[in-house]
N, CA, C and O atoms as a printed pandas DataFrame, in Angstrom:
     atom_number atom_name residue_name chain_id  residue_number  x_coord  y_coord  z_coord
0              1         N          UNK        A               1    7.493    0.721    2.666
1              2        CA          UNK        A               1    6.074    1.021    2.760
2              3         C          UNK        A               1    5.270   -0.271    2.754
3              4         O          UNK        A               1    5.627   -1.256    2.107
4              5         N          UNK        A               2    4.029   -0.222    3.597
5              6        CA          UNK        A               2    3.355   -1.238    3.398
6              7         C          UNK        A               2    1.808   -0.802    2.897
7              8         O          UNK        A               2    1.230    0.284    2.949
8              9         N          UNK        A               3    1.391   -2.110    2.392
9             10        CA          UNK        A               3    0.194   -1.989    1.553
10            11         C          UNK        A               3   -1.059   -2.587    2.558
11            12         O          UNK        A               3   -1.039   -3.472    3.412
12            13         N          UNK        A               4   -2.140   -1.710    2.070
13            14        CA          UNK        A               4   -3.209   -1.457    3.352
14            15         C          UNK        A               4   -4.108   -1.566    2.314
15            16         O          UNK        A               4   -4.099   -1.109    1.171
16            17         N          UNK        A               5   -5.179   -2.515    3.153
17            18        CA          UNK        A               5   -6.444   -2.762    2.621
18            19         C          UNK        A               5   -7.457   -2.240    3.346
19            20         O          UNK        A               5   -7.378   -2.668    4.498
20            21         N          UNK        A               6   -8.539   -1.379    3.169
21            22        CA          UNK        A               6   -9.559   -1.261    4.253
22            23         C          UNK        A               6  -11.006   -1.869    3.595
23            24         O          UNK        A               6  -11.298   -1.672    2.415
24            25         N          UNK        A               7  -11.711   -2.498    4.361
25            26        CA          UNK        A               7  -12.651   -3.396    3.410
26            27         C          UNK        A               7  -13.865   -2.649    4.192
27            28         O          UNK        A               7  -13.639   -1.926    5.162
28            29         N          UNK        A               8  -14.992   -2.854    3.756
29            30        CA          UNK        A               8  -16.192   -2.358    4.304
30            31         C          UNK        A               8  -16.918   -3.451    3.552
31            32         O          UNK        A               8  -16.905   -3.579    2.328
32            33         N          UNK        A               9  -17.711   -4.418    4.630
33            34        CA          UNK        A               9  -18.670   -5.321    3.633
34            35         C          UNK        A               9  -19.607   -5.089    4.467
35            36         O          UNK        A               9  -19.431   -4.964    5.679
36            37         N          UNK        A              10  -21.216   -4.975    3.596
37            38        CA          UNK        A              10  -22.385   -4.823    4.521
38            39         C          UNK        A              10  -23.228   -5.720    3.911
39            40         O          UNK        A              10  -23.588   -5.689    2.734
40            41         N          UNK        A              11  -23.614   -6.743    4.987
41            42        CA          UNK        A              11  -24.342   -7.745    5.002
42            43         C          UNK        A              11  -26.297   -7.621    4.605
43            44         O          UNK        A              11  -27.070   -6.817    5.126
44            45         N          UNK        A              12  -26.651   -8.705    3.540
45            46        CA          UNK        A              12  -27.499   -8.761    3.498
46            47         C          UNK        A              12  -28.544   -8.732    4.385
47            48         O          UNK        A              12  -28.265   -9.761    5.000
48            49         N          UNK        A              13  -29.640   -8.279    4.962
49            50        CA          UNK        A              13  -30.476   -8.491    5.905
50            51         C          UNK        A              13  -30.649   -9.962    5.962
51            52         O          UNK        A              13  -30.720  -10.823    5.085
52            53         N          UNK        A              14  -30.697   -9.997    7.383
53            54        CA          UNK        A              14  -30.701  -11.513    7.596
54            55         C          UNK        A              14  -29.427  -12.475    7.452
55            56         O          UNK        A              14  -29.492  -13.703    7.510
56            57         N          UNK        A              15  -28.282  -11.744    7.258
57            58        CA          UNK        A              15  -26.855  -12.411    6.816
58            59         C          UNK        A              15  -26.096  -12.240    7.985
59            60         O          UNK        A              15  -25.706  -13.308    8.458
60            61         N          UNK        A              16  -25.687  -10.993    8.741
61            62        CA          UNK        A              16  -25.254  -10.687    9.651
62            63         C          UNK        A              16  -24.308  -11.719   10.374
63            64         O          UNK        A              16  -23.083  -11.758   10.257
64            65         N          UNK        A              17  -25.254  -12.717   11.300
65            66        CA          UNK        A              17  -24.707  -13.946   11.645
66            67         C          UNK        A              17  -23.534  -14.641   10.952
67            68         O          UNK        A              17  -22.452  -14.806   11.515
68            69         N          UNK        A              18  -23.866  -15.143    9.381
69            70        CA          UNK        A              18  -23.292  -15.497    8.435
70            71         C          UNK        A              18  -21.818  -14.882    8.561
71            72         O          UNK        A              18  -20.867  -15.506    9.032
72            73         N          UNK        A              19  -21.768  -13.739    8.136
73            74        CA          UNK        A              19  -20.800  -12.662    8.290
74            75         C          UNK        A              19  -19.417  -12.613    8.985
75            76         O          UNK        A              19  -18.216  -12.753    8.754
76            77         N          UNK        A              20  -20.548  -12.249   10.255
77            78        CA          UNK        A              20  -19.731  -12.843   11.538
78            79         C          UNK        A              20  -18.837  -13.857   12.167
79            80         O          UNK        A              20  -17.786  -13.751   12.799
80            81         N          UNK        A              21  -19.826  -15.228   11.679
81            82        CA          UNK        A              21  -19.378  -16.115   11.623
82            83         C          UNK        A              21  -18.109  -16.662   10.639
83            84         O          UNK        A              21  -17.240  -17.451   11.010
84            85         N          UNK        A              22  -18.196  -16.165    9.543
85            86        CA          UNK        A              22  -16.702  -16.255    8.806
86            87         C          UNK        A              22  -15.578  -15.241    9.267
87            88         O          UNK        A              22  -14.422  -15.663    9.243
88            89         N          UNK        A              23  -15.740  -14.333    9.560
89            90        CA          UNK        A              23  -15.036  -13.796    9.809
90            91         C          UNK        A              23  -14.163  -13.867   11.266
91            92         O          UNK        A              23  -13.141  -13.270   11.602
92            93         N          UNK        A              24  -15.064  -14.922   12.035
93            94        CA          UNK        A              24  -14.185  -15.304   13.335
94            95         C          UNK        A              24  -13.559  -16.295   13.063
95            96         O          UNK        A              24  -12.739  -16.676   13.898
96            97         N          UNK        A              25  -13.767  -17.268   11.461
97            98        CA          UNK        A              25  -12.498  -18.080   11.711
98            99         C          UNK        A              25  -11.600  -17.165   10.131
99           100         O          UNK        A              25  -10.480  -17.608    9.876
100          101         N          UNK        A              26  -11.914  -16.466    9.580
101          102        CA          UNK        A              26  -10.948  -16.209    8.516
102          103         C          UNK        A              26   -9.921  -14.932    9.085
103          104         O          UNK        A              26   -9.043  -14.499    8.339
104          105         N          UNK        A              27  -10.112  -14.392   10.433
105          106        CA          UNK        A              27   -9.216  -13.358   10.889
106          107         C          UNK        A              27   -7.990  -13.902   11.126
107          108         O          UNK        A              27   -6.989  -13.635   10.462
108          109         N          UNK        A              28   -8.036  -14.804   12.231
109          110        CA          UNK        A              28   -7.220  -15.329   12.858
110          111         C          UNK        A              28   -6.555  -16.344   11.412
111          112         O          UNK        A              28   -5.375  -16.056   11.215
112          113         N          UNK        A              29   -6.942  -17.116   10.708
113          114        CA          UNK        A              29   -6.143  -17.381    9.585
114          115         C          UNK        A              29   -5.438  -16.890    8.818
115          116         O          UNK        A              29   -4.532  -17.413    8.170
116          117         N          UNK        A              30   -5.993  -15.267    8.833
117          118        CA          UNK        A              30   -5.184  -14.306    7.678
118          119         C          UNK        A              30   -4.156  -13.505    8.573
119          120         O          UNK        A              30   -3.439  -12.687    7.995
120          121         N          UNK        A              31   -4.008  -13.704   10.155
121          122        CA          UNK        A              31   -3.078  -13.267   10.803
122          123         C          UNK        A              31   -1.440  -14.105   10.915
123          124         O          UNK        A              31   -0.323  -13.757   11.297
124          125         N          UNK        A              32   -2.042  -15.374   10.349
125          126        CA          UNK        A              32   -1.288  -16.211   10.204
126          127         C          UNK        A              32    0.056  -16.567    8.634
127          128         O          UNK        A              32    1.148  -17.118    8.497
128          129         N          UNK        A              33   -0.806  -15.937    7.898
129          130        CA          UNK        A              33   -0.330  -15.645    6.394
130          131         C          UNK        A              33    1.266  -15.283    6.383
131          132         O          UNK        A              33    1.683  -14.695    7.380
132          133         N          UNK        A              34    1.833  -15.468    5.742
133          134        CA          UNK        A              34    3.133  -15.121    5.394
134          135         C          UNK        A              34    2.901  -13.585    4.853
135          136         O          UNK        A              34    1.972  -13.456    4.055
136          137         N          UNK        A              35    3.678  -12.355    5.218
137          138        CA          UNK        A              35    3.199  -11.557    4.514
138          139         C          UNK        A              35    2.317  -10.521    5.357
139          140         O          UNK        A              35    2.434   -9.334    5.052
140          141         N          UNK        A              36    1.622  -10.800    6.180
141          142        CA          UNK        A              36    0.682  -10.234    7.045
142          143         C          UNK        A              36    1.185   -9.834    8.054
143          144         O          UNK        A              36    1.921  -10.480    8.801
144          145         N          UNK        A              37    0.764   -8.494    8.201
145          146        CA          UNK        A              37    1.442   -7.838    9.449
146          147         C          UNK        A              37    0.364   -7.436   10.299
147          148         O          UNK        A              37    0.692   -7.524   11.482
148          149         N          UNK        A              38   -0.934   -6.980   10.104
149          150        CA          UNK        A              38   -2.342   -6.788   10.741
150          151         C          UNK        A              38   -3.388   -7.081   10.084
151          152         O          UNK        A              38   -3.501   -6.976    8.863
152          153         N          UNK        A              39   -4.719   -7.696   11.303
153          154        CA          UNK        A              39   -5.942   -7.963    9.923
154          155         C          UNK        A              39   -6.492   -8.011   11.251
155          156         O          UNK        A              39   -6.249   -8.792   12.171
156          157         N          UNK        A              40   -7.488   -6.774   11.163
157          158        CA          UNK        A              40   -9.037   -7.123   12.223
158          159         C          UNK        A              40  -10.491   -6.486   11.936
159          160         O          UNK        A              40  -11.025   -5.410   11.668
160          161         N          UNK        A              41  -10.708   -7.478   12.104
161          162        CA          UNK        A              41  -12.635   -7.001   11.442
162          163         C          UNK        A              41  -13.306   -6.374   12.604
163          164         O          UNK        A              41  -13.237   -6.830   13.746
164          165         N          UNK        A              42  -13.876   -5.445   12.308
165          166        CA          UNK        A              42  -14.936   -4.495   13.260
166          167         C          UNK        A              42  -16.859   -4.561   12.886
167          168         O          UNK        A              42  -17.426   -4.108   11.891
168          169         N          UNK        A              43  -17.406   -5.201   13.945
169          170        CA          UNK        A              43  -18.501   -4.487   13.450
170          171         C          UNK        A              43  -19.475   -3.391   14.064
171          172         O          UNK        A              43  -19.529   -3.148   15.269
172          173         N          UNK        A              44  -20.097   -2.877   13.270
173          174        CA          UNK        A              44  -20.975   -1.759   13.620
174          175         C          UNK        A              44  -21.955   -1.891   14.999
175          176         O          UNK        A              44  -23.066   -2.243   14.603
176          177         N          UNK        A              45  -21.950   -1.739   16.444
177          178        CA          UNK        A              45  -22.570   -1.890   16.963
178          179         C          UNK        A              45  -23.879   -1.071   16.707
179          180         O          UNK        A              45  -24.848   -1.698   17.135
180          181         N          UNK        A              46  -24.223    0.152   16.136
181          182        CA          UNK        A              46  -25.540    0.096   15.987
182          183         C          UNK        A              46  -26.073   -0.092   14.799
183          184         O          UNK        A              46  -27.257    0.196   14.618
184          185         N          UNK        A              47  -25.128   -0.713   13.581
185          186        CA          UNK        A              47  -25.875   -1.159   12.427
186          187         C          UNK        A              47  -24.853   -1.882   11.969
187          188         O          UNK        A              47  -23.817   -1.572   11.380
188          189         N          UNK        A              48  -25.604   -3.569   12.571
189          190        CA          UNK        A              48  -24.969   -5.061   12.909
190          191         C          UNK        A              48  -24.608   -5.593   11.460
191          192         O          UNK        A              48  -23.958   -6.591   11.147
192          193         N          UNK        A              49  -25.134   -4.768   10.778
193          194        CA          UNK        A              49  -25.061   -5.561    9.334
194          195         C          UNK        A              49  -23.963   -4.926    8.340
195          196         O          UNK        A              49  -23.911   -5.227    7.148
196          197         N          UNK        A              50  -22.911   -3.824    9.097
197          198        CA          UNK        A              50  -21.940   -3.297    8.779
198          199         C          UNK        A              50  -20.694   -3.633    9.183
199          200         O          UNK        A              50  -20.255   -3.196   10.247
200          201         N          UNK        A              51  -19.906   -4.522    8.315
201          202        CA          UNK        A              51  -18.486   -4.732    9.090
202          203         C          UNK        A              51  -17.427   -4.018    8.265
203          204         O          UNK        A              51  -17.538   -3.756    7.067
204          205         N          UNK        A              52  -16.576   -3.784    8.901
205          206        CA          UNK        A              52  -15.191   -3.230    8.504
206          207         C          UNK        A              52  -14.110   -3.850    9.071
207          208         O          UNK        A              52  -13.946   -4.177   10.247
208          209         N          UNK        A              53  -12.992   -4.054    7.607
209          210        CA          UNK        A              53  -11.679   -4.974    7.823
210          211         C          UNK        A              53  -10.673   -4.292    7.681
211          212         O          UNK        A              53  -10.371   -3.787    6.600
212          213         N          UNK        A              54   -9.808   -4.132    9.039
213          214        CA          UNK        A              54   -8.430   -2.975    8.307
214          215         C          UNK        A              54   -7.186   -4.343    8.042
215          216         O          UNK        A              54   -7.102   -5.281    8.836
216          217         N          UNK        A              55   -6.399   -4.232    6.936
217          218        CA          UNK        A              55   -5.429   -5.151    6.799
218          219         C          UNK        A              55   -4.225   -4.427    6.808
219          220         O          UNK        A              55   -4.250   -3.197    6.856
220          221         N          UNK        A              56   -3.220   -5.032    6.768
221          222        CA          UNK        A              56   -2.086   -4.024    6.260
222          223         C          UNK        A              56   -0.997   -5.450    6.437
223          224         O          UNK        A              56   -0.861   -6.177    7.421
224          225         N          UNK        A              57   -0.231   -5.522    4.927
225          226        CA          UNK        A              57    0.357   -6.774    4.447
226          227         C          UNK        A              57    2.092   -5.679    4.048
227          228         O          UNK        A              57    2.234   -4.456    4.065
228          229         N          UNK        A              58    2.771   -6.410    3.842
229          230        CA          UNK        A              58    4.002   -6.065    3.932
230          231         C          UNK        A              58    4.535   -5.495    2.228
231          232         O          UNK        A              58    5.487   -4.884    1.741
232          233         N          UNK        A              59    3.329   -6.102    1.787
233          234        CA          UNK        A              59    3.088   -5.317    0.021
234          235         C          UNK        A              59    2.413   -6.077   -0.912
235          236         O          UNK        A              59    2.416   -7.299   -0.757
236          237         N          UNK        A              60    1.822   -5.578   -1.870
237          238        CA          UNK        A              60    0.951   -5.774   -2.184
238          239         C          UNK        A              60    0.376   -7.653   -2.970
239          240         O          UNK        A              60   -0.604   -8.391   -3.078
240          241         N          UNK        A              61    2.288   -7.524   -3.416
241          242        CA          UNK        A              61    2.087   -9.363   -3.122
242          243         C          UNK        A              61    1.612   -9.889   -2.665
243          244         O          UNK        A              61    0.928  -10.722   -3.259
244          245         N          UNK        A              62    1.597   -9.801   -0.948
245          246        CA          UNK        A              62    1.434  -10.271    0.117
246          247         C          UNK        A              62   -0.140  -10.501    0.291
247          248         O          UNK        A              62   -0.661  -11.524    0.736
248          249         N          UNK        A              63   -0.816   -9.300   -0.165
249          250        CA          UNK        A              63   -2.368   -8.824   -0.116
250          251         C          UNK        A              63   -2.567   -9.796   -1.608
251          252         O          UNK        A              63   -3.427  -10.666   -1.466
252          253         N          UNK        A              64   -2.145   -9.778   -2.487
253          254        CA          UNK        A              64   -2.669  -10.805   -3.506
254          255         C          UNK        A              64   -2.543  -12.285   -3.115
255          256         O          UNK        A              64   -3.408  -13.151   -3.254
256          257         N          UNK        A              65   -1.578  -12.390   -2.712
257          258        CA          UNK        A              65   -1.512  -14.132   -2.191
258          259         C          UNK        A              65   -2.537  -13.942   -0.993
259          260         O          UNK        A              65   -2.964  -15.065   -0.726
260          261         N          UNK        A              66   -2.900  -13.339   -0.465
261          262        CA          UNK        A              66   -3.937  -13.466    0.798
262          263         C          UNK        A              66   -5.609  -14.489   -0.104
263          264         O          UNK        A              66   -6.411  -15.366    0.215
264          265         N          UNK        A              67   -5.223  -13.359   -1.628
265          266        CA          UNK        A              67   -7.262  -14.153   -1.669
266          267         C          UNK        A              67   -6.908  -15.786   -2.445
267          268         O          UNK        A              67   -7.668  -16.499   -3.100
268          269         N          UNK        A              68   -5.510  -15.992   -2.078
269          270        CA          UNK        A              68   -5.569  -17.418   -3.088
270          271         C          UNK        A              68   -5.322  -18.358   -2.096
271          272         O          UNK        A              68   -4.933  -19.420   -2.581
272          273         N          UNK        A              69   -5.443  -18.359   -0.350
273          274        CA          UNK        A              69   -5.135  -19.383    0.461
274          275         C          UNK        A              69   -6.674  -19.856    0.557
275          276         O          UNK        A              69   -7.626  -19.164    0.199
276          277         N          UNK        A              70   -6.772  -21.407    1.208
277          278        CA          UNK        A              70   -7.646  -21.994    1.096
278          279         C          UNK        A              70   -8.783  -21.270    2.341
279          280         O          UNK        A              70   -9.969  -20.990    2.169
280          281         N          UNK        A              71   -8.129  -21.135    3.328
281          282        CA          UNK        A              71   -8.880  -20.183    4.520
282          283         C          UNK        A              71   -9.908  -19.154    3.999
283          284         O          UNK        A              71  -11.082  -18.967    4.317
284          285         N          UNK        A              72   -8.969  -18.438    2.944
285          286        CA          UNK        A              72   -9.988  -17.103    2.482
286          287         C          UNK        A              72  -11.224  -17.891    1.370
287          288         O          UNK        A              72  -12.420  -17.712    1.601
288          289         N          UNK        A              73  -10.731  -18.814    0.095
289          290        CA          UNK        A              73  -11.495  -19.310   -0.250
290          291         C          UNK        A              73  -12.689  -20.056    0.510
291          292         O          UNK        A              73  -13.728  -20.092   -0.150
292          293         N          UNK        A              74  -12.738  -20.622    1.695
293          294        CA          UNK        A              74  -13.818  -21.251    2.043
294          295         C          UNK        A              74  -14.546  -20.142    2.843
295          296         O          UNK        A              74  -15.775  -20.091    2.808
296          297         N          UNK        A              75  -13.710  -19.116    3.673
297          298        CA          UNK        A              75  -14.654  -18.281    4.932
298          299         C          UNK        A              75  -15.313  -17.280    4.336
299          300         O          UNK        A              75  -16.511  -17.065    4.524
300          301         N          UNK        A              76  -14.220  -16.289    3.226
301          302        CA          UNK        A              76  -14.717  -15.105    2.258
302          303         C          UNK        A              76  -15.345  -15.689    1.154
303          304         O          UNK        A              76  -16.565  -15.741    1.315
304          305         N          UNK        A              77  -14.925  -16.181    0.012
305          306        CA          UNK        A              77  -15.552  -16.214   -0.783
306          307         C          UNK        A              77  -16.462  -17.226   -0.566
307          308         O          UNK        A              77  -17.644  -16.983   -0.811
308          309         N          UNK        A              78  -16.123  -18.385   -0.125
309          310        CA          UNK        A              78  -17.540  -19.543   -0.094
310          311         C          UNK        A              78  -18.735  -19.052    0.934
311          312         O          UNK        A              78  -19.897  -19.337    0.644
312          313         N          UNK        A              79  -18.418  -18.258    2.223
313          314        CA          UNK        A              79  -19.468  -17.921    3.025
314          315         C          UNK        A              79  -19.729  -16.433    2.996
315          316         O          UNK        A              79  -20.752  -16.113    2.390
316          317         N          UNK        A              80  -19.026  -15.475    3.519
317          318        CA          UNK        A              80  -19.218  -14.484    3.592
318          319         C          UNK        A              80  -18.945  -13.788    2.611
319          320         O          UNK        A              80  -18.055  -13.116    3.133
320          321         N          UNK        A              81  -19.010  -13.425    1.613
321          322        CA          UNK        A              81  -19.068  -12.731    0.196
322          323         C          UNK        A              81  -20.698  -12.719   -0.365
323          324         O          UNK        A              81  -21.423  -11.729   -0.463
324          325         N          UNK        A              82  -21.043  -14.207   -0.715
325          326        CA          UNK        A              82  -22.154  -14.336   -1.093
326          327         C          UNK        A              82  -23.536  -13.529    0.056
327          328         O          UNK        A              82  -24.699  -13.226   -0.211
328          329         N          UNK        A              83  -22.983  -13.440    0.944
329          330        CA          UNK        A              83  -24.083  -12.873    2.260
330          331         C          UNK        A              83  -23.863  -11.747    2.491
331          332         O          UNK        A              83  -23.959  -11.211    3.595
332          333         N          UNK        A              84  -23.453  -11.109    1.202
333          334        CA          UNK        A              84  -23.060   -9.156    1.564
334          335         C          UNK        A              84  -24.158   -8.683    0.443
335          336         O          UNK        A              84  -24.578   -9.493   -0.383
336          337         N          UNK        A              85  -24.499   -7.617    0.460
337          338        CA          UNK        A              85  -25.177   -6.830   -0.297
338          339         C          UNK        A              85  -23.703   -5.677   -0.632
339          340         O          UNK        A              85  -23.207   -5.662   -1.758
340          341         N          UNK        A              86  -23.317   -5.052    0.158
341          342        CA          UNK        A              86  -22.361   -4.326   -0.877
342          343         C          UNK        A              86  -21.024   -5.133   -0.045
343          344         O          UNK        A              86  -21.143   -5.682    1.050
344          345         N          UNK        A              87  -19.480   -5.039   -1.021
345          346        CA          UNK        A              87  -18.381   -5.073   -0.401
346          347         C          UNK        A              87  -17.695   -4.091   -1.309
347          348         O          UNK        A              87  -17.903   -4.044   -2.521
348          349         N          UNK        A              88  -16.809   -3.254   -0.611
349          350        CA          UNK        A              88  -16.052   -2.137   -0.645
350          351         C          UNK        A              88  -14.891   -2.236   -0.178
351          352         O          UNK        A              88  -14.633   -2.437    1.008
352          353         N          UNK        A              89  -13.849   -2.062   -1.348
353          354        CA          UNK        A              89  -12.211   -1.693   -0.672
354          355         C          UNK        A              89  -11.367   -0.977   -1.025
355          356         O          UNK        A              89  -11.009   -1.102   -2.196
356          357         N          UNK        A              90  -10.661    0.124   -0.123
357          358        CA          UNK        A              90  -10.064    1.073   -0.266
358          359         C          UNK        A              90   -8.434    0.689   -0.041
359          360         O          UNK        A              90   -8.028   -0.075    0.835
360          361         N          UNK        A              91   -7.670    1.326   -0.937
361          362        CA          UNK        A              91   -5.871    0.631   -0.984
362          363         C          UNK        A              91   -5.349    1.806   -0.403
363          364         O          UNK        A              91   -5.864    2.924   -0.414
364          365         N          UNK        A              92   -4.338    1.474    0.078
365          366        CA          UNK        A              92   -3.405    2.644   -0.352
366          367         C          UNK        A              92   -1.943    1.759    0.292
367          368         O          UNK        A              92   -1.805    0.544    0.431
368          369         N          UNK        A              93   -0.941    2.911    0.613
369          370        CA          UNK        A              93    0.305    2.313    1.099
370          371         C          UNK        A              93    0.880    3.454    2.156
371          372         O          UNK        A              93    0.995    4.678    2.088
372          373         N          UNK        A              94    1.140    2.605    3.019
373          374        CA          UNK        A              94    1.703    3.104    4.482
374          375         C          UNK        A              94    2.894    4.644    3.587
375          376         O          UNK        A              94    3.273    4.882    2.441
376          377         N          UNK        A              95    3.104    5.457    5.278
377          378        CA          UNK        A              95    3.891    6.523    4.654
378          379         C          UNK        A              95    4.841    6.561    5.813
379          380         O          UNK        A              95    4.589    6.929    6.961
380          381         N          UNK        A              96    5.777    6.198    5.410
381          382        CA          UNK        A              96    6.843    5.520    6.473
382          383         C          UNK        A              96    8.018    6.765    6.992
383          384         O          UNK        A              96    9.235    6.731    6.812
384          385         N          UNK        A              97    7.331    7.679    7.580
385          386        CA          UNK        A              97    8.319    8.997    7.591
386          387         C          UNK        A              97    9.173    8.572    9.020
387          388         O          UNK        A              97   10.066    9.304    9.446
C-alpha cells in the first residue's frame, strides 16, 4: 500500500502568484525525492487562489522525509505556506486489490 497525501492550500488574497510560483519549482523537486511515486499541484481555474496537491509516496516515511529536504524548506515553508490563509491535508493509504 501506498501513502497519499491530498493537500488543499488557499492562498491569501493577493498571494496567488506567490503560490504558484513555489509550487512550479517545489513539484518538480518533490518528483525527484527518493520515495515519491506522484506529486502534482492543481489550481482552481475559477477561484485562482485555490490550489490542490495530490501526492502519493511509497509510505509514509517517504511523505515524512519529503518536509525535511531543503527544496520543500525553501519553496513550502519559506514561500508558499506563509502566503496561504488556510492549508488542509487529507491521508489515507492506497487499496491495492
Amino acid at each position: 500500500m501506498a501513502f497519499v497525501c491530498s493537500a488543499t492550500w488557499i492562498a491569501k488574497d493577493g498571494e496567488a502568484e506567490t503560490v504558484r510560483s513555489a509550487l512550479e519549482q517545489l513539484s518538480p523537486a518533490s518528483r525527484e525525492e527518493p520515495g515519491n511515486l506522484y506529486y502534482q499541484a492543481h489550481q482552481n481555474p475559477d477561484e485562482p487562489n485555490v490550489f490542490r496537491i495530490f501526492e502519493v509516496y511509497t509510505d509514509e516515511a517517504a511523505f515524512k522525509a519529503h518536509g525535511t529536504y531543503p527544496h520543500f524548506e525553501k519553496w513550502a515553508l519559506g514561500q508558499a505556506i506563509p502566503a496561504l490563509e488556510t492549508r488542509q491535508r487529507d491521508f489515507s493509504e492506497t487499496l491495492d486489490f
